[in-house]
C-alpha positions in Angstrom: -12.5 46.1 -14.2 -15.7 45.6 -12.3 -14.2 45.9 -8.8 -11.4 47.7 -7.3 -8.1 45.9 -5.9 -9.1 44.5 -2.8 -10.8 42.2 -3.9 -11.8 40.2 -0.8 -14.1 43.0 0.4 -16.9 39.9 0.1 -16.7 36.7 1.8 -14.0 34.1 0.3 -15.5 31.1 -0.8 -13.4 28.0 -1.6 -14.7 25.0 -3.6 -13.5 21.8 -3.5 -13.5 18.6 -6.3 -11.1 15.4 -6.3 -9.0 14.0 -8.7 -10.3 11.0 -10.9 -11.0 8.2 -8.9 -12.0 4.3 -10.1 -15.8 5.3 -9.4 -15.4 8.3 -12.2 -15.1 7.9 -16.4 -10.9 6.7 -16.8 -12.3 8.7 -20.2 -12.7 11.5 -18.9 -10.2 14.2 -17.1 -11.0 17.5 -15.1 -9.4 20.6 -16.8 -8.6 23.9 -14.4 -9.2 27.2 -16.8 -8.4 30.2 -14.2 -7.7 33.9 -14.9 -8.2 37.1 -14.2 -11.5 39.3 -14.9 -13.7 41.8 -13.4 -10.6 42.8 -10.8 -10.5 39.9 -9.2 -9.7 35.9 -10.1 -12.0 33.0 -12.1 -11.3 29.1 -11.4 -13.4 27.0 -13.9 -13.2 23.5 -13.4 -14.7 21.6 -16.2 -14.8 17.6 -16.7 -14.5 16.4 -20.1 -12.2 13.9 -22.5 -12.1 17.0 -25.3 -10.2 19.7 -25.9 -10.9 22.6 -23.9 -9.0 25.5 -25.8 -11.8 26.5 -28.2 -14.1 26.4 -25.2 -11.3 28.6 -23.0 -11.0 31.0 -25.7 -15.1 31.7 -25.9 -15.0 31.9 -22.0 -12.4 35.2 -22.2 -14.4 37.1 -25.1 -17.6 36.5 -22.9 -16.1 37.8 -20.0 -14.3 40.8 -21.9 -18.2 41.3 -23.7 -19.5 41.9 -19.6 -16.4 44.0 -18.6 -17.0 46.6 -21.5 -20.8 46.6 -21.0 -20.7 46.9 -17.1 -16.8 47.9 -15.8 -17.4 51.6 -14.3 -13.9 51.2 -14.6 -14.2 51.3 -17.9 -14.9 55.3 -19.3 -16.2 53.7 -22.6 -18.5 51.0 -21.3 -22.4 50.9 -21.6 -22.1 51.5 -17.6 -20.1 55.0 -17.7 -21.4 56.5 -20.8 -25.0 56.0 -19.4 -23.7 57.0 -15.8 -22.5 61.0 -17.8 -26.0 61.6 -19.0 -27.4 64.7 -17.4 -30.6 64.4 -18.5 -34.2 63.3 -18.2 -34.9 63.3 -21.9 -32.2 60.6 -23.7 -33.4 57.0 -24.0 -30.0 55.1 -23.8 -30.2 52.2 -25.6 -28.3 49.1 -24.4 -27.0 45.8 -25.0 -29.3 42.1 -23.8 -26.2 41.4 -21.2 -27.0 45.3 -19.6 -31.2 44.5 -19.6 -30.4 41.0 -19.1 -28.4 42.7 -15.3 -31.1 45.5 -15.0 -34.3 43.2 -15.1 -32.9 40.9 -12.5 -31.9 44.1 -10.7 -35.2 45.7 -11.0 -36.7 42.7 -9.2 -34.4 42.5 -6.4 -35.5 46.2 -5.8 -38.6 45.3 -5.7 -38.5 42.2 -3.9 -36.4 43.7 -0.8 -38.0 46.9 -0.6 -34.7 48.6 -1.7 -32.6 46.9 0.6 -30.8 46.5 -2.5 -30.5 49.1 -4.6 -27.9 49.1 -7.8 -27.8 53.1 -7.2 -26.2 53.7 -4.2 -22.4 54.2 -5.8 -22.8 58.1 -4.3 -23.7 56.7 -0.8 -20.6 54.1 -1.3 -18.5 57.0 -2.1 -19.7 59.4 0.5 -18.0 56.5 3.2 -15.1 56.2 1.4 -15.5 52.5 0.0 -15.6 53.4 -3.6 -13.9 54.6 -6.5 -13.3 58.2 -5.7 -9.8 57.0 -3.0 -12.0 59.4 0.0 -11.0 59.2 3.2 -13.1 56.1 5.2 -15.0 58.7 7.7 -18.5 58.8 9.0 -20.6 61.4 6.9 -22.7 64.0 8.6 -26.1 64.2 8.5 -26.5 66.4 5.7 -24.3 64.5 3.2 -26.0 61.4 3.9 -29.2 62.9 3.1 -27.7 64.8 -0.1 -26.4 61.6 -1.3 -30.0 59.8 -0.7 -31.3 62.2 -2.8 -29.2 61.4 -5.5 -29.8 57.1 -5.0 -33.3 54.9 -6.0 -33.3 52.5 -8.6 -36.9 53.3 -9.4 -35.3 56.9 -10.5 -34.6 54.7 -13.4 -36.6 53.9 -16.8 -35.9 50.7 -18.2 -37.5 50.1 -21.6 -38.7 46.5 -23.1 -37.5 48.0 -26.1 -34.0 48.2 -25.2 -33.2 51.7 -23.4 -32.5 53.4 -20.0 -33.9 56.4 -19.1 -33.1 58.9 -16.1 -36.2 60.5 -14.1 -33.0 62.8 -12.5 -30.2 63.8 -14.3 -27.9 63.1 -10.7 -29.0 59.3 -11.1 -26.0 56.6 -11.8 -25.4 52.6 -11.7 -22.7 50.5 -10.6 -24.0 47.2 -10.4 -21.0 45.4 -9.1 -22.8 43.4 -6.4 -24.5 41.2 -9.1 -22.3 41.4 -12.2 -20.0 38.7 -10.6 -23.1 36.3 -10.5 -23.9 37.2 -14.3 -21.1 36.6 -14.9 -21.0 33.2 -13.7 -23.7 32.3 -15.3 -22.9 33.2 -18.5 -19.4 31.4 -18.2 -21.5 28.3 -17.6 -23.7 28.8 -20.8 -20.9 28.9 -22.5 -19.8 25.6 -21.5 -23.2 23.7 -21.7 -23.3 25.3 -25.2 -20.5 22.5 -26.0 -22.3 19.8 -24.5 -20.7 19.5 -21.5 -22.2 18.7 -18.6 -20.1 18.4 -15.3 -18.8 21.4 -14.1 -17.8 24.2 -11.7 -17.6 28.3 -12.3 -16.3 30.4 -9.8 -15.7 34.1 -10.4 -14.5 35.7 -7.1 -15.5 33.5 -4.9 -19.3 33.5 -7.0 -20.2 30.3 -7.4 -22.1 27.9 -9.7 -21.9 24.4 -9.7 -23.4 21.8 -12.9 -23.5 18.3 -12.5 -21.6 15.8 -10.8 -17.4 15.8 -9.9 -15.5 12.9 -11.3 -15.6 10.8 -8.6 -19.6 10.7 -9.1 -20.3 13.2 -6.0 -21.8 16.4 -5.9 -19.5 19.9 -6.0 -18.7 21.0 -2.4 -18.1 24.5 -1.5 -17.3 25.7 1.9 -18.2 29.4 3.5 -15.2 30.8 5.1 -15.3 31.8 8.4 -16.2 35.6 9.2 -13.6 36.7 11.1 -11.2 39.6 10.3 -8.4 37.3 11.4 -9.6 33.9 9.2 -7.4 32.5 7.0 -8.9 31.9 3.7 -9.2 28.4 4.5 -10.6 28.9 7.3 -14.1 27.0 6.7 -17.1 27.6 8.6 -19.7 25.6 6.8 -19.0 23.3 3.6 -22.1 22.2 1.7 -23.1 20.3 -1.2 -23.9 21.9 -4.7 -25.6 20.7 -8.0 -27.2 22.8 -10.9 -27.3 25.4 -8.4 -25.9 29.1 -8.4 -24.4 30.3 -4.8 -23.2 33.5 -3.5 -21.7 34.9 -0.1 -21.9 38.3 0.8 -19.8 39.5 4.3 -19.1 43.0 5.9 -15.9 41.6 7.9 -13.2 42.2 5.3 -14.0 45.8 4.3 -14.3 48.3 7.0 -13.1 50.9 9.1 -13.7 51.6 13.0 -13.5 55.2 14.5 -14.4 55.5 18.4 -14.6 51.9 18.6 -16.8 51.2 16.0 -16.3 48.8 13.1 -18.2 50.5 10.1 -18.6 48.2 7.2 -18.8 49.0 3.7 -21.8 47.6 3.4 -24.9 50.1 3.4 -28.6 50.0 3.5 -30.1 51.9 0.5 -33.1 53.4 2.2 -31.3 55.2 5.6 -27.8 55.9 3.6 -25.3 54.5 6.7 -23.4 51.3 7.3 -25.5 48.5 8.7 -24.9 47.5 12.2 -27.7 44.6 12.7 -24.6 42.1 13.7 -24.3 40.3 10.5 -21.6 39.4 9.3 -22.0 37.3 6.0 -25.6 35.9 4.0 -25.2 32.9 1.5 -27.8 32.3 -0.8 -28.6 29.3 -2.6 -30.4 29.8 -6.2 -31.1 28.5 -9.8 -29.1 31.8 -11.0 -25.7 33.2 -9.9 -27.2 36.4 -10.6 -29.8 36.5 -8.1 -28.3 35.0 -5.6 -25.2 37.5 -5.8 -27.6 40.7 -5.2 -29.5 38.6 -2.5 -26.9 38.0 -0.5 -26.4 41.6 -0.4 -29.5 42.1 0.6 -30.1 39.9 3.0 -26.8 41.2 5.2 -29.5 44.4 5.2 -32.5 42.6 6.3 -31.0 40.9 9.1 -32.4 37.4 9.8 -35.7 37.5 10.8 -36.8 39.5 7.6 -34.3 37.1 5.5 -35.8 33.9 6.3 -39.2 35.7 6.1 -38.6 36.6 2.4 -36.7 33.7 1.5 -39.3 31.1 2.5 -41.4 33.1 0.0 -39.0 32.3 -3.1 -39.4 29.4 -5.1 -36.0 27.5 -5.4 -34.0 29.9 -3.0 -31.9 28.9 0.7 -30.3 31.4 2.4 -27.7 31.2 5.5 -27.2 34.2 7.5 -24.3 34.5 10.3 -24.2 37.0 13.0 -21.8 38.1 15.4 -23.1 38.0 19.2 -22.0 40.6 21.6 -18.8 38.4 23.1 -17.7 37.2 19.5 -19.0 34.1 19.4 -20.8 33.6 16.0 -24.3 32.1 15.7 -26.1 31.0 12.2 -30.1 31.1 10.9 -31.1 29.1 7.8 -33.9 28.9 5.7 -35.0 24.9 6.0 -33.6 23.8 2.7 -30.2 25.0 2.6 -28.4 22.1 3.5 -31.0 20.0 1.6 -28.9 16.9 0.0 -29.7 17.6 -3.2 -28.2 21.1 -3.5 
């Protein structure tokens, strides 16, 4: 698995379709292919008059392909064996899925100035939010510091012929905030790859949305509302979606307080503690589930005003970012397009 059991740590996201209606195909039916992956749940809505088994069968070897490539849960993945390299010298070759998730990382690096950064498992661990089961605590100055210098995705070598390399031996991955996305997206070429068209992939709460529902409307997914005490179905914005990817990203269900402090378990790369600019959940609108996974994580770094700032630079991108005022009350920014009708 990609992610550990509690597997709401990010925002819930619910999507909604209808049943066939007179304005839809009679032909046509929508199937529901939902399972487990990644340590958390897939819904796949797909609408077609075929068969879907063949298609449901490619859909679980792909997903099983991305677990043993990128699972840190997993001691024989691509992920872990490159993570117990102690060394500057070995070129680790990889699989397209791995550089396919490290190019796409390499640019978010770049493009948020490491507010995003696919190294930071030590700093995760450090505040007890990762694998290692440590108590949730605020680390001391020095630890912070000790664990920076152990983080930086440009500490990393990645090869156009196919390898990883480590410029320090202390250097590891776990790229869990975008392998959702990829995952999603990948799930989706494997359905257009039978020539279907119409169709919904949503991979904890990852979303990415082809076509048109039965009914001849667009997909609709909704934002939940980031409270510790929502309901799941609690919405707080729905919005349409076609031939887009989408992704939410939120600090509210994931954190621990200590002298009346919430302390989320989302951290910013470059200063190594929990972020406390307010935010409380960034959605991101894309062409790839990918990107917008890792932006969305991002972007609850920037805060708003450097958000929008960046967004409004990338072609084909919308953001939404929600923030918690001083007496509770939530307020929202968004970049002009996001509730454009064609998304």
């Amino acid at each position: 698995m990609i992610y550990p059991k509690h597997i709401f740590r990010k925002i819930a996201i619910l999507f909604f379709s209808v049943l066939l209606t007179a304005c839809g195909n009679p032909e046509k039916k929508e199937v529901l292919i939902q399972g487990r992956t990644m340590g958390t749940f897939y819904h796949i809505k797909i609408i077609t008059s075929d068969s879907t088994e063949k298609t449901e069968e490619k859909i679980r070897k792909r997903l099983e392909e991305i677990n043993r490539s990128m699972s840190t849960y997993d001691k024989e993945s691509e992920i872990s064996r490159f993570n117990r390299i102690q060394d500057t010298e070995t070129k680790f070759r990889i699989s397209q899925d791995f550089m396919n998730v490290m190019q796409v990382a390499e640019k978010l690096y770049r493009l948020t100035g490491g507010a995003w950064d696919g190294s930071i498992d030590p700093l995760i661990n450090l505040w007890g939010f990762g694998r290692a089961g440590l108590k949730q605590e605020v680390p001391g100055k020095d630890e912070i510091q000790k664990g920076l210098s152990r983080t930086g995705f440009h500490h990393i070598e990645i090869s156009p012929e196919g390898w990883l390399r480590k410029k320090i031996p202390e250097i590891t991955l776990d790229l869990a905030s975008i392998a959702k996305g990829y995952g999603v997206d990948q799930v989706g070429k494997v359905i257009a790859e039978t020539g279907i068209r119409d169709y919904l992939v949503e991979i904890g709460g990852e979303i990415y949305a082809s076509g048109m529902r039965p009914d001849g409307k667009q997909w609709r997914v909704g934002i939940n509302r980031p409270k510790p005490d929502a309901a799941f179905d609690d919405i707080y914005k729905v919005l349409n979606l076609r031939d887009k990817g989408f992704a939410t990203s939120g600090d509210y269900r994931n954190f621990f307080m200590k002298e009346g402090i919430r302390y989320s378990h989302v951290l910013d790369p470059r200063s190594g503690y929990a972020v406390s600019n307010r935010v409380v959940s960034a959605s991101v609108i894309a062409d790839t589930c990918t990107f917008a996974d890792g932006l969305a994580t991002a972007l609850m770094v920037l805060g708003p005003g450097k958000s929008l700032e960046l967004v409004r630079g990338l072609e084909n991108t919308e953001c939404l970012l929600i923030r918690e005022k001083e007496d509770g009350s939530l307020e929202d920014f968004s970049s002009p397009g996001f509730y454009a009708e064609n998304y």
